[in-house]
N, C-alpha and C positions, 0 to 999 in steps of 0.2 A: 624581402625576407631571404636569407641567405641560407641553404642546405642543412648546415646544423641547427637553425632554430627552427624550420622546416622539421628536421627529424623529431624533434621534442617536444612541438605539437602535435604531433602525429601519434607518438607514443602518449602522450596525456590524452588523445583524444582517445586511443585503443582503452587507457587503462580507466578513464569516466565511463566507458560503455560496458566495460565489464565490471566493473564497479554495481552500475546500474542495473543489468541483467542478475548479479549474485545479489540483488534486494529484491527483484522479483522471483529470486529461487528462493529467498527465504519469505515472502510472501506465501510460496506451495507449501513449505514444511511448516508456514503457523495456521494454516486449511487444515493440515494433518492434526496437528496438535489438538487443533480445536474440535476436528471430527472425530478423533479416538479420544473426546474429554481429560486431555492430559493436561489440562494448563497450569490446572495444581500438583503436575508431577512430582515438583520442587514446592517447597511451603517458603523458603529461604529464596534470598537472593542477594549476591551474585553467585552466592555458595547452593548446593545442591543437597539439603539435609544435612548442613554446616560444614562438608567435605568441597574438594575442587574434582574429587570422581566422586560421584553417587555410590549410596547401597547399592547392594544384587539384592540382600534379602532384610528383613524384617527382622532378624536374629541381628544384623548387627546397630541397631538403633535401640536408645535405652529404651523401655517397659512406657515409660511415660513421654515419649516424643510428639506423641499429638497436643498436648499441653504445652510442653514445650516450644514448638513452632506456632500456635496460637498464641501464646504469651509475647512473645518477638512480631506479630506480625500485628498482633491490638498497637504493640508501644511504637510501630513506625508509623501505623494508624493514626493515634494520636497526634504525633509532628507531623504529618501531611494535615490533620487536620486545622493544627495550631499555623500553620503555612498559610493555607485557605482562607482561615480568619482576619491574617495579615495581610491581605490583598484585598480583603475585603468579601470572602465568600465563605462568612462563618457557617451560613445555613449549611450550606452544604457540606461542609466539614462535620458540622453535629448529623446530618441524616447518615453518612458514612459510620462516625461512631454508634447510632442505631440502630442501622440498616443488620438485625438478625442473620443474614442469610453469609454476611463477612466474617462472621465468625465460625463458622463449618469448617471444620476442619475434613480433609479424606485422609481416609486411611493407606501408606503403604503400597505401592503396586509396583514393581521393579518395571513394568512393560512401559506404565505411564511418566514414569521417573526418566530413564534412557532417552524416551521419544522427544519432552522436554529439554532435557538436558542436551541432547546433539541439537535442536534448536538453539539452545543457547550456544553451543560452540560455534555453529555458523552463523551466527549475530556476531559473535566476536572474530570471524574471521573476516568478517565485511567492514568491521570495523579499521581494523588494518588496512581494506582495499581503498577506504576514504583516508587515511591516513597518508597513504601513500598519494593518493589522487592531490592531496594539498603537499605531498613532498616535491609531485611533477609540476604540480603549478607554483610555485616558486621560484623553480628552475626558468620561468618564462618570465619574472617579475616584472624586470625590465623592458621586454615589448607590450605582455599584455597581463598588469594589473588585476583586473578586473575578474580576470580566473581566476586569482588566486584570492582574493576576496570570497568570490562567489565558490569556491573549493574551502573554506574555512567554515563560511556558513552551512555548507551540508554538514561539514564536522560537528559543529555545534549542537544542529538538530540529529545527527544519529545520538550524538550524549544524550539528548534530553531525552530520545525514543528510548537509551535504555532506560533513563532513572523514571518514564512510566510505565514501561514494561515492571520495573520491581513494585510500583506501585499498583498494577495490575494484578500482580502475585498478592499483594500485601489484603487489597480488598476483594479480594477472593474473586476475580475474573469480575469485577460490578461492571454491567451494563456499557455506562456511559462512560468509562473508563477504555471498556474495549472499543467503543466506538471512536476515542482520541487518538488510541492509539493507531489505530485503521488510519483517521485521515492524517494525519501526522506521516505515517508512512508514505498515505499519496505527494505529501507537499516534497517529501526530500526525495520521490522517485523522478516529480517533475523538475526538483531543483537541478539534478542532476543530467536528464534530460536538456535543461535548455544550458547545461555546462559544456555537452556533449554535443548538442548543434551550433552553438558560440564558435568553439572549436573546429568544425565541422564547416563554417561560411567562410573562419579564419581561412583554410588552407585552401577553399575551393569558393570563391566568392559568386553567387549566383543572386539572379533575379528570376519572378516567377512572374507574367502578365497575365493579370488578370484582371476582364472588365467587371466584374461585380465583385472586386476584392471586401468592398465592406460588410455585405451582403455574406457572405463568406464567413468572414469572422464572427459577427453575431450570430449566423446560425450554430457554428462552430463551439463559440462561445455557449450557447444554449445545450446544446447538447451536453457539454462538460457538464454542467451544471445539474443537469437532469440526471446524470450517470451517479453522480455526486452524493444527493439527496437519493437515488437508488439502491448505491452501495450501503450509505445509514439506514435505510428500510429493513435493508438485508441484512445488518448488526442484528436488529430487533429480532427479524424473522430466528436467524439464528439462536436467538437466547430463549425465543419460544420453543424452539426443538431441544436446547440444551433441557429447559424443565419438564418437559415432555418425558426426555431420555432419564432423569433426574424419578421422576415419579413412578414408570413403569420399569425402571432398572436395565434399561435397553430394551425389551419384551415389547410387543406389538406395535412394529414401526409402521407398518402399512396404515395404523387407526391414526399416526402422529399427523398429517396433514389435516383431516377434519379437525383437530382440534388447534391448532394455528393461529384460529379468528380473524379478523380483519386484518390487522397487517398483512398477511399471506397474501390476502384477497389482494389488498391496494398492489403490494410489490409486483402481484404477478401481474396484474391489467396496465398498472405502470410502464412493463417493459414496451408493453404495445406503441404508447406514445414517443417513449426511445426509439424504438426500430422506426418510427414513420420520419422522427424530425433527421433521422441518418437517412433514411432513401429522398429524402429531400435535401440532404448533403451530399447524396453520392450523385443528386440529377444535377445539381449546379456545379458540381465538378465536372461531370462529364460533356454540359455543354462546351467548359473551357478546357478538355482534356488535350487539346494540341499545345496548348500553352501554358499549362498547368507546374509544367515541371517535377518531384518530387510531390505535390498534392496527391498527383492522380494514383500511383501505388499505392502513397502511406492508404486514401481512404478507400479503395478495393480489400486492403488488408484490415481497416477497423470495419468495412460491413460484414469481414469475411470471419473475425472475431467476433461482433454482435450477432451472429448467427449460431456461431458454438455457443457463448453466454445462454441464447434460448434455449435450446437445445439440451444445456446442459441443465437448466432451470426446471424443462418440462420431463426431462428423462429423474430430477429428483421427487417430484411433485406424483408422477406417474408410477413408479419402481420401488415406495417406500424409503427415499431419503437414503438411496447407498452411500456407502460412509465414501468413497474414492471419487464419487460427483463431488460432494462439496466442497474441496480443496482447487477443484479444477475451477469449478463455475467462481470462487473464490479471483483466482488466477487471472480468470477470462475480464473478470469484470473490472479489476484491477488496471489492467492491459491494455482497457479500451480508453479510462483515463488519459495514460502515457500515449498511445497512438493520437488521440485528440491532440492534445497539447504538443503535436510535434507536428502536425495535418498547420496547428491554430501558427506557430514559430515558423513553419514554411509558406504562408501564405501572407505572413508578416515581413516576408523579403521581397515583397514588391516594391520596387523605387520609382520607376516609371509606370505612365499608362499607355497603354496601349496604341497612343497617338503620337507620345515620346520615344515609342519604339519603333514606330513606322519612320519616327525622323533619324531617329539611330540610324536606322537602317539607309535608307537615301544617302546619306553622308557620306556610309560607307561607298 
């Protein structure tokens, strides 16, 4: 590889990693959104109460706007619904058109309108940053393909993440919706991720020895998994607090965890069995922590993340649900995902065993 195609990986690897951190910054500001109940800031979408700037006040939207935007958001209802049918998931298309709680409109709030709305301008400004991401990898076409394949497809899933984000808007924040939307964002945070370590072995080609590398990965692999089905707990958990907030009109947070129910319960005992199958990650790394390579920091830094996650989990649980925990613990747990899958992509670079590299070594 000769210096200029040298620099242009190097620049596409800078611009995948900031790419990737500016989706984990707009993960923080849809914590926000979602802990100050803005998500129906905007009733429209990609427009913001049919403008590309929001009201300030309620004086300038007609008399009848809540009807208005209910009426638009039933008829894209419907075509999502008629979508669903065509694919074969009419049920659930008809409980959407039934489902009562889609048709609530909120009234007006200029604080919760803003807060959404610069949400959305930093969704479209990351949009660009993957745009650009597939304009650098093109420039590489010719050595290395296979970015710029794998830089299209992140493109594709940020498109699709917006048009369920408007679906999101459209069926009044439903449930299972925001939880697509969640995992959806982990799949294009990992896609990008392993854009970003591709690149990353391109310019610096390493190997990592390790004798129990399979051992490794499955625990590795488990863990993902476990974080996975935790972060959907924590959907639910979430939409229990939303109704909570919903009932008592924000008033008596400190009573909002008793009433939680079993979800709460499972999420929270849950974590327990996460932090043990990680210190059972962090012990098998540290046996091979001389030879580890890259392993041994990323999982220092993911037990050192699952540690804030708790923390940040019992300081909500304990403190009455502070609105500025949630976005965090939101954050944290997002975080430990993308640290796994980079722990699982580094320990996936072993090519020799340990016996192969004793003979390397001799050679030498």
């Amino acid at each position: 590889m000769n210096i200029k195609d040298r620099k242009r990986l190097n620049s596409f690897r800078r611009i995948s990693l900031i790419t990737t951190i500016a989706i984990y910054f707009l993960i923080l500001v849809g914590g926000i959104v979602r802990s100050t109940g803005s998500g129906m800031g905007c009733p429209d979408w990609p427009k913001c109460f049919g403008s590309w700037i929001p009201p300030t006040s309620v004086d300038q939207l007609p008399k009848n706007y809540l009807d208005i935007y209910l009426e638009q958001r039933m008829e894209k209802n419907q075509r999502f619904a008629q979508l669903l049918a065509t694919i074969g998931f009419g049920d659930v298309g008809q409980q959407i058109l039934e489902d009562e709680s889609v048709a609530i409109e909120e009234p007006f709030n200029a604080t919760k309108t803003w807060i959404e709305y610069i949400n959305r301008l930093i969704g479209a400004l990351i949009g660009f940053l993957v745009l650009l991401t597939v304009y650098r990898a093109l420039r590489l076409w010719n050595l290395y393909r296979s970015l710029a394949y794998l830089s299209i497809g992140a493109l594709v899933l940020v498109l699709f993440q917006g048009w369920i984000g408007s679906i999101v808007v459209s069926t009044n924040l439903l449930q299972w919706m925001i939880t697509l939307h969640m995992l959806l964002a982990l799949l294009i945070v990992c896609l990008l991720l392993y854009i970003y370590h591709k690149a990353s072995v391109l310019l610096e080609p390493r190997l990592v020895y390790l004798g129990n590398k399979r051992a490794l990965k499955y625990v590795v692999l488990c863990c993902m998994i476990l974080m996975i089905v935790q972060i959907v707990l924590g959907t639910q958990v979430r939409e229990e607090i939303d109704r909570l907030s919903r009932q008592f009109s924000g008033a008596f947070r400190d009573s909002w965890i008793d009433g939680l129910g079993v979800t709460f319960l499972v999420h929270r005992s849950y974590s327990l069995v996460i932090l043990g199958m990680h210190i059972l990650l962090g012990y098998l790394v540290y046996r091979e922590r001389s030879s580890a390579g890259l392993v041994s920091p990323l999982t220092v830094f993911l037990l050192a993340v699952i540690v804030l996650e708790i923390i940040s989990g019992a300081g909500m649980a304990y403190f009455a649900l502070p609105a500025f925990l949630q976005p965090l613990h939101l954050l944290f747990g997002t975080l430990i995902v993308g640290i796994q899958f980079l722990v699982w992509l580094e320990i996936g670079q072993q090519k020799n065993s340990l016996k192969e590299k004793s003979f390397l070594i001799l050679q030498k």
